[in-house]
C-alpha positions as CSV (number, residue, x, y, z in Angstrom):
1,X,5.0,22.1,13.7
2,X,2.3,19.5,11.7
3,X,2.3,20.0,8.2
4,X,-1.1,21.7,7.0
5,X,-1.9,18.4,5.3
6,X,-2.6,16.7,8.7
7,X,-6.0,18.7,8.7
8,X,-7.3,17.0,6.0
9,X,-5.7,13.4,7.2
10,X,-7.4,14.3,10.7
11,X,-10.8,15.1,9.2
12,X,-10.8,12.2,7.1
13,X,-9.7,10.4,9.9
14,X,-12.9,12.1,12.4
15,X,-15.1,11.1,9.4
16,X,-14.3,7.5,9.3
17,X,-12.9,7.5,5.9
18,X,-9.4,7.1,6.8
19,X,-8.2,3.0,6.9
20,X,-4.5,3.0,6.4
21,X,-2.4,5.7,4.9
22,X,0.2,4.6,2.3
23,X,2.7,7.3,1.5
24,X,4.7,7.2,-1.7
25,X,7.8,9.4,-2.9
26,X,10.4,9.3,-4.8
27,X,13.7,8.3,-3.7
28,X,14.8,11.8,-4.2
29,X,12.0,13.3,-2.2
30,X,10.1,13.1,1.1
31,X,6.5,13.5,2.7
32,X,5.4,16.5,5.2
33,X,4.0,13.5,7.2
34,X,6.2,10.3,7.7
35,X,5.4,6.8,8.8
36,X,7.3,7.4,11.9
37,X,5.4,10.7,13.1
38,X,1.9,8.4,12.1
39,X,1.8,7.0,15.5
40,X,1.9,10.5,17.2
41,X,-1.5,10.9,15.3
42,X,-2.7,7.2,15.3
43,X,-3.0,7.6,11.7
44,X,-2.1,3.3,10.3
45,X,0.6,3.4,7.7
46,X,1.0,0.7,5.0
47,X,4.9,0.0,5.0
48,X,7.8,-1.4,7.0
49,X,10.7,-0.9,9.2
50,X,13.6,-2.5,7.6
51,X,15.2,-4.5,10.0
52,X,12.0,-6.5,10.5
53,X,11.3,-6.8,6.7
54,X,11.3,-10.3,5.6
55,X,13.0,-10.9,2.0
56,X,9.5,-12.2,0.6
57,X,7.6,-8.8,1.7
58,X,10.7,-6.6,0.6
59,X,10.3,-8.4,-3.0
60,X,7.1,-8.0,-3.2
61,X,4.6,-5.0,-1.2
62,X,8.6,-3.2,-0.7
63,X,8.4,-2.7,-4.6
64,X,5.7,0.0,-3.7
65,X,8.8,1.7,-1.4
66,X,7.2,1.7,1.9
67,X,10.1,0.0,3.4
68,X,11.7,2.7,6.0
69,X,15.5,1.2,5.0
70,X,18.7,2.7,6.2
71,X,20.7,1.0,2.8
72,X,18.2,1.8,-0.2
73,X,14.7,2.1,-1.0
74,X,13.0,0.5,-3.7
75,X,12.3,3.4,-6.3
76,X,8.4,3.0,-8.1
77,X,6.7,5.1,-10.6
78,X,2.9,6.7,-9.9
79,X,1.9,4.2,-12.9
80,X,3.2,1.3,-11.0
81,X,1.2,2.3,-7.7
82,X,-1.8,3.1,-10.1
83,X,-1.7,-0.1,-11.9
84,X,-2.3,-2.0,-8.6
85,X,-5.1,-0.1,-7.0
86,X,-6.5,-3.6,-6.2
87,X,-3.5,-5.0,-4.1
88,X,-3.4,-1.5,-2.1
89,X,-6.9,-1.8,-1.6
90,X,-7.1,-5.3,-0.6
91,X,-4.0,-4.0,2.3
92,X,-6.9,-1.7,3.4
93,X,-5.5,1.7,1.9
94,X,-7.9,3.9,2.4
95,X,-5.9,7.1,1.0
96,X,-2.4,7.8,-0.4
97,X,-0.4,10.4,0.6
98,X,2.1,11.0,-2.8
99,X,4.9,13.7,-3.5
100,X,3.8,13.0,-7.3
101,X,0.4,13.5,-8.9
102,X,-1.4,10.5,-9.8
103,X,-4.3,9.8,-12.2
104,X,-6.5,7.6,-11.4
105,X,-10.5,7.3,-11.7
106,X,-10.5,5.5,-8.4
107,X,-8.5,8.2,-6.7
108,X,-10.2,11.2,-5.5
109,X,-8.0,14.3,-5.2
110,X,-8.9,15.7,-1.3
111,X,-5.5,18.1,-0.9
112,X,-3.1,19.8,-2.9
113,X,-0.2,22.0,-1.8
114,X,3.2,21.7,-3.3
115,X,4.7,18.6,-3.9
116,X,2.1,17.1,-2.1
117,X,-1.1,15.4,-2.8
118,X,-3.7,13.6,-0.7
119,X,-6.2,11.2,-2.3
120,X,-9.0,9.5,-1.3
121,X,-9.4,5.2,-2.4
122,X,-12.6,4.8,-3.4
123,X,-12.0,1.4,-4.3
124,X,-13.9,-1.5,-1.9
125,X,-11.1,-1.7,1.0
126,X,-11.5,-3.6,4.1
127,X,-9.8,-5.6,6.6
128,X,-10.8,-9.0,6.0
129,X,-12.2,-10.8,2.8
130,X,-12.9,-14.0,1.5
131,X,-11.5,-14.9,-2.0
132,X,-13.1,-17.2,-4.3
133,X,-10.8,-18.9,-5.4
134,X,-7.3,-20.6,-4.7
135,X,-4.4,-20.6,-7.3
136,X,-1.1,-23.2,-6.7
137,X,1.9,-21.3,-7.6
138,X,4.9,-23.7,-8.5
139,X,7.3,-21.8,-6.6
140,X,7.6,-18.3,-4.8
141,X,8.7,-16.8,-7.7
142,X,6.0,-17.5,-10.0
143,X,3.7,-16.9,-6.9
144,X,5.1,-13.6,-6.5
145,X,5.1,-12.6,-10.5
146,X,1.4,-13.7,-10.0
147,X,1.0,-11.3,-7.2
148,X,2.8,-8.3,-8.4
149,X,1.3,-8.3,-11.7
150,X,-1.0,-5.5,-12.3
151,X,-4.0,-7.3,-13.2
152,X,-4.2,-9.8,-10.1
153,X,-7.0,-8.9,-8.0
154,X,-6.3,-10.4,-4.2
155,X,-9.6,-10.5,-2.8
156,X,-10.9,-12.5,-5.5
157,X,-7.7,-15.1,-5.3
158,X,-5.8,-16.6,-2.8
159,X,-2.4,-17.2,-4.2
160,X,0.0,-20.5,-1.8
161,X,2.9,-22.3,-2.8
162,X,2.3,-26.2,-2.3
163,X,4.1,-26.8,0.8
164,X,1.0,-24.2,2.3
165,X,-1.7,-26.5,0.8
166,X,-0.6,-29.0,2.4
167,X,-1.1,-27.2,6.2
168,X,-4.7,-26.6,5.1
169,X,-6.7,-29.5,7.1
170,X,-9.4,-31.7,4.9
């Protein structure tokens, strides 16, 4: 039986809103529509399966727990998720599928039914930009602190360690 959200995911969807779906829950909890039952629907889904998660990606977009693991899940908070709008929307979410409310000015509520909330990005997403600038982090930790931090706006920077300038021909 579909959930009664997938209506509202299938009209968005039929209206060309819909880019990629990010789900988010609490460890606790769970979604009427998972990542795995996405593909039935072609709906994209921002996330991972575990065994083909690098460390790098599980530090970094696993802290927003889309990483399908069997051990543990990386437990977030709606103000973390909220707080990076701009890395979600530079991975081309389009709408986030959450088990908690969230407040945002950039989110547009478009479903509500217990426990579960659907809301429209209206943020600039796409698939493919061009940032202005390019910033040398000293080491993948700093490049991932620089990342992760809430203010850090992807599509205006392109963060690389210095081995990765060096594989960038004159």
């Amino acid at each position: 039986v579909a959930p009664p959200i997938l209506k509202t995911v299938l009209q968005e969807m039929n209206a060309g809103h819909m880019h990629r779906l990010f789900g988010y829950h609490d460890k606790m909890e769970s979604l009427p529509l998972r990542p795995s039952s996405n593909i039935l629907y072609g709906i994209e889904h921002l996330g991972a399966y575990s065994p083909l998660v690098m460390k790098r990606y599980y530090e970094t977009i696993g802290r927003f727990g889309g990483v399908n693991d069997s051990v543990t899940v990386q437990t977030t908070f709606p103000a973390f998720i909220e707080e990076r709008l701009k890395l979600l929307s530079a991975l081309d979410v389009s709408h986030i599928l959450s088990s908690r409310s969230l407040s945002h000015p950039n989110l547009q509520p478009l479903s509500e039914t217990p426990k579960t909330y659907l809301y429209r990005n209206t943020m600039r997403h796409e698939r493919a930009f061009i940032p202005r600038q390019v910033q040398i982090a000293p080491s993948w930790d700093s490049l991932k602190q620089m990342l992760m931090n809430a203010q850090f706006d992807p599509k205006e920077t392109l963060l690389l360690e210095p081995e990765e300038i060096l594989k960038v021909p004159e």
